[in-house]
N, C-alpha and C positions, 0 to 999 in steps of 0.2 A: 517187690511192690504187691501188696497184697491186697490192702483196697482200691480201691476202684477211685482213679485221680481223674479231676476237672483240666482239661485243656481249655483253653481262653483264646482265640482267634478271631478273624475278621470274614464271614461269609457273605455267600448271592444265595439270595432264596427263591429268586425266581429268572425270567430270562432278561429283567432290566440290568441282568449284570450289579446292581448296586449291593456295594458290602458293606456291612455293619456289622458290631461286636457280635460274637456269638459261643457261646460257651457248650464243650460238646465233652464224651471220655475219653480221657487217653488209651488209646489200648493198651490191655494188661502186659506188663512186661513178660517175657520168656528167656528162658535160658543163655540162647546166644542172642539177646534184644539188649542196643543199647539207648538209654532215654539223653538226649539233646536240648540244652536250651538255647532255642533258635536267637541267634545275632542278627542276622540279614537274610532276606530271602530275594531272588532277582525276578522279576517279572517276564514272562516268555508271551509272544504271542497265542501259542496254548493255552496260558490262565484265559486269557480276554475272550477266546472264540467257546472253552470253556462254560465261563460265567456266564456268556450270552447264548448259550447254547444255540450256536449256530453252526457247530455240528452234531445236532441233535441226540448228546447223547449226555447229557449233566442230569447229574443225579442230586438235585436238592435237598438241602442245604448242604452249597459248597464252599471251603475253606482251601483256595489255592494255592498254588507255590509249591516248585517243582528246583528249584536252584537254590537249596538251602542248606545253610554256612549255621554252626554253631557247636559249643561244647559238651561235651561229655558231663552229663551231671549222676547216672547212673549204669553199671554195667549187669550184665545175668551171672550167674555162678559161672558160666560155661565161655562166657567174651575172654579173648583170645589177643585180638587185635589191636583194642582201644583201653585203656585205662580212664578214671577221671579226669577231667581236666585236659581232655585233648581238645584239641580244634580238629573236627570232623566237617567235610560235606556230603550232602545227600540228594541225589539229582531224578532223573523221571521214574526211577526205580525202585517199589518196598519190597518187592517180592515175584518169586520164578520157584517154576518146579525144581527144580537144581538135578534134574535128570536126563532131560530129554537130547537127543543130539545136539539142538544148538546150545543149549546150556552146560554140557561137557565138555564144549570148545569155547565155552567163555563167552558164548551168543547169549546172553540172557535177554536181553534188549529182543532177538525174535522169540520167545519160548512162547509157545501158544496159552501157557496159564501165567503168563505176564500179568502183578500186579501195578499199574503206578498209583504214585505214592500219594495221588487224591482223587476224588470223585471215581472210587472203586470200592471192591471190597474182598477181602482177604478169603480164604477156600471156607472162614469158620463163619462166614458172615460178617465179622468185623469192619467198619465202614474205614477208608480210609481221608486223613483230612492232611491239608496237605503244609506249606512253610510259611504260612499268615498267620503262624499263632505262635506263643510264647514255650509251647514244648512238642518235640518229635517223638516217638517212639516207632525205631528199627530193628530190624535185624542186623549184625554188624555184618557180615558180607556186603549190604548193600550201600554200604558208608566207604569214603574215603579220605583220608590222612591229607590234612594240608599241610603246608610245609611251611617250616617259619616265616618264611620270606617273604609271604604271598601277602601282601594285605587283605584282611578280612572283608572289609566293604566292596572289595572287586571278587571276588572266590565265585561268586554266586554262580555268573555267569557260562563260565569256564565247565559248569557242572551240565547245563545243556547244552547252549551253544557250542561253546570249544571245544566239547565230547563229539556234537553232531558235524563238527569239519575236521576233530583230529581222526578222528576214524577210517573216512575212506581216503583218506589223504595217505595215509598209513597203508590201509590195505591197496590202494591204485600204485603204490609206487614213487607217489608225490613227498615224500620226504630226501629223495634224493637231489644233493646239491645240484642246478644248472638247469633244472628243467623248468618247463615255461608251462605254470598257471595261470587259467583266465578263472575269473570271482565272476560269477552273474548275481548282480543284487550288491546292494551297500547298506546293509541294515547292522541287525544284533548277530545274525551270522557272518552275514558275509565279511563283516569288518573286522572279526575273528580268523576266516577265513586270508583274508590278506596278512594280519599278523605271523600266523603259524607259517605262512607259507614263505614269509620273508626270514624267518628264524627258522625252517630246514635249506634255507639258503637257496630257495626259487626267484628265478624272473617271476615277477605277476603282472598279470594285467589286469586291472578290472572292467567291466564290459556292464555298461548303465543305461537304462530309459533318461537318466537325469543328467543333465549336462552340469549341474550348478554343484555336483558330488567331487567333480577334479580335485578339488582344492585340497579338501579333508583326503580323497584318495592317496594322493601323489604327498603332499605336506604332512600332514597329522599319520597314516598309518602306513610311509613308506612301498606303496605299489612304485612300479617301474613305470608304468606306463597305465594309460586310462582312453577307451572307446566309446564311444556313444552307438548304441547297434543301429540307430537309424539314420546313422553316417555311413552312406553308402561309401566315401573314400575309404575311411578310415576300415571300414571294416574289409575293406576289396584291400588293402594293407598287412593287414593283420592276418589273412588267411593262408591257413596252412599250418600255421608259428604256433597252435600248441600242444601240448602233450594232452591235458586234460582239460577239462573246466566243472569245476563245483559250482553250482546253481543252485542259490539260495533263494531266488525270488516266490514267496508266494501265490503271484499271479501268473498267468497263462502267457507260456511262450511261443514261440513262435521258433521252433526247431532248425529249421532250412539253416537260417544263418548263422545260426551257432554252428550247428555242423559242419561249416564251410571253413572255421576258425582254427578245425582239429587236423593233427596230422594224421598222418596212417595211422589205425588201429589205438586211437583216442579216444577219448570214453569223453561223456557229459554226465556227470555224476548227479543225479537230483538229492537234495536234502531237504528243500522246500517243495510243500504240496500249494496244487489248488485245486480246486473243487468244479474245474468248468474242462470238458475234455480237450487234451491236444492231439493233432496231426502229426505224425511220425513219416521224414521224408523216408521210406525203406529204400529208394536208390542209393541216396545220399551214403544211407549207411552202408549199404551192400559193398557197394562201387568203392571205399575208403576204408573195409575193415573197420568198421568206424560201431559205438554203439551209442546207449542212453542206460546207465544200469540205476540205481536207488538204493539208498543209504540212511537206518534209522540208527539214530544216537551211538548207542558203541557198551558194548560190557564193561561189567564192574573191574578188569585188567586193565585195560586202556584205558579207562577213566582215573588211574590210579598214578597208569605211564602219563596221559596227558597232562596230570597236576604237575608231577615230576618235571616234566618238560616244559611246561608252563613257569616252572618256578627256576628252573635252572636257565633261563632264556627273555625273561623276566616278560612273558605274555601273559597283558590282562588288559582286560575290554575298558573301554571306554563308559562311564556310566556318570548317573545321577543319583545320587540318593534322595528319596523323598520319605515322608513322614509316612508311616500310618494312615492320619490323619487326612490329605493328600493323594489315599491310594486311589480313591476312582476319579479323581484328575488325570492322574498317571496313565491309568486306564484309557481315558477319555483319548488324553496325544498320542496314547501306542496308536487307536485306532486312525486319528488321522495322520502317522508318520509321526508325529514330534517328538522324535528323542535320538540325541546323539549319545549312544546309540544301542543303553541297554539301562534301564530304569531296577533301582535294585532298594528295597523298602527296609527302614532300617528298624526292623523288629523288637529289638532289645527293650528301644527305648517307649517301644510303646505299651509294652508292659510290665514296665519295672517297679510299678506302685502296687500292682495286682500281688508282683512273686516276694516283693520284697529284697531285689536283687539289683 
């Protein structure tokens, strides 16, 4: 690729969050780069807090999307991995020193010159934009191989969410059959979260502010069993009974009682942040061997194991496709909850008169 190509996406140019067409350059291809035409990209509560820069760190004009599904349309002399015509996804990662101890150990996800794959920008200055447009340009290390099986319109999601629960679920120990999961939160994670944990063969429970979630819990994604934490019964029940708990909720917890939930020397895994401090009971923990550790996304290996696993186990998220068109709707109900339970934009079609394709 020797001139200099137009990429065609949908950006927020300021913090109304609102996107519109926006046409920016693709970056130059390199050697081991390969170029993608985006199929589907999944919406993550990231784009949204993102676009609205409400954690103060968006770089205008932003072109989001971070869980993106699509093909091989170009490789560099030096690509290795992919040929044309695969079906690739590309998740919160463009680019990592590829040296540092955690990137040795296949930590890319911690490397402190961690690029994601929008509203950043690469070591040469190169901006990056992210899976709301009609082409990608990667590095192939940070792409990975879907597998026939998977349906394309669900892939999406699997690239952050299911990376951000297959992870420490992997590293705690929680892929071992018979052990007892508790899911804090019933969203686009956590409802991941219950999947993988039913398909390495865990009791789960899920543990909710929302009483009105049972249904879809226990019916639609197969948990064992479902608590409301400000049921004092139920939760004076439940205690003791589990290995772990992954907590996905965005909002501020409230620790004590979670902790009461875990056995000896059980972890409360955070995946979800929030932005407002919490109280740490230290007896709780001291007294129970007991911790609260924290868990960001997962390297380009286990994002690779996870499709694998995903595809051999048939886990895939629960989603809505909406248009292009549609997308700061989509926007609008992430922000007040409305989406069962991962919104994923189906890209192709929104610029197929532009590529001709």
């Amino acid at each position: 690729m020797e001139e200099e190509e137009t990429g065609h996406g949908w950006a927020a140019r300021d913090s109304t969050g609102v996107l519109s067409p926006f046409a920016f350059p693709l970056r130059a291809m390199k050697g081991d780069d390969i170029t993608l035409k985006v199929l589907y990209c999944g919406i993550c509560l990231t784009d949204l807090c993102t676009i609205k820069n409400y954690w103060r760190n968006a770089k205008y004009p932003v072109v989001p999307g971070h869980e993106i599904v699509g093909v091989v349309t170009q490789v560099g002399r030096v690509v290795h991995k992919f040929k044309i015509g695969d079906k690739v996804g590309v998740g919160y990662m463009a680019g990592a020193c590829r040296s540092c101890d955690n990137c040795r150990v296949d930590d890319e996800n911690y490397c402190p010159k961690l690029v994601p794959v929008f509203n950043s920008f690469y070591p040469d200055g190169t901006k990056t934009y992210g899976g709301f447009a009609d082409m990608v340009v990667v590095n192939e290390h940070f792409a990975v191989r879907v597998p026939e099986t998977l349906p394309l319109d669900k892939v999406g999601p699997l690239l952050c969410a299911g990376t951000t629960v297959y992870t420490p679920m992997k590293q705690h120990g929680l892929d071992q059959p018979g052990k007892h999961l508790g899911v804090v939160g019933l969203g686009g994670l956590g409802h991941l979260a219950v999947k993988f944990g039913k398909a390495f063969g865990l009791r789960v429970t899920v543990i909710s502010s929302t009483p009105d979630k049972e249904k879809d819990a226990v019916e639609l994604l197969g948990a064992d069993s479902f608590i409301v934490i400000s049921n004092a019964e139920q939760m004076k029940a439940a205690a003791g009974t589990m290995d772990h708990i992954v907590s996905t909720s965005a909002g501020a917890l409230s620790f004590s009682p979670l902790v009461a939930l875990l056995k000896t020397h059980g972890k409360i895994i955070m995946v979800g942040t929030s932005t407002k401090p919490m109280e740490i009971p230290s007896f709780d923990l001291v007294s129970g061997g007991k911790s609260i550790v924290g868990s960001m996304i997962g390297g380009m290996k286990v994002a690779q194991e996870m499709m694998e696993f995903a595809s051999e186990h048939r886990v895939t998220p629960e989603v809505e496709v909406v248009r292009m068109e549609d997308v700061n709707l989509a926007m609008e109900r992430l922000e007040k909850g409305d989406v069962r339970y991962r919104f994923v934009v189906d890209v192709a079609n929104a610029f197929h008169d532009s590529r001709g394709v």
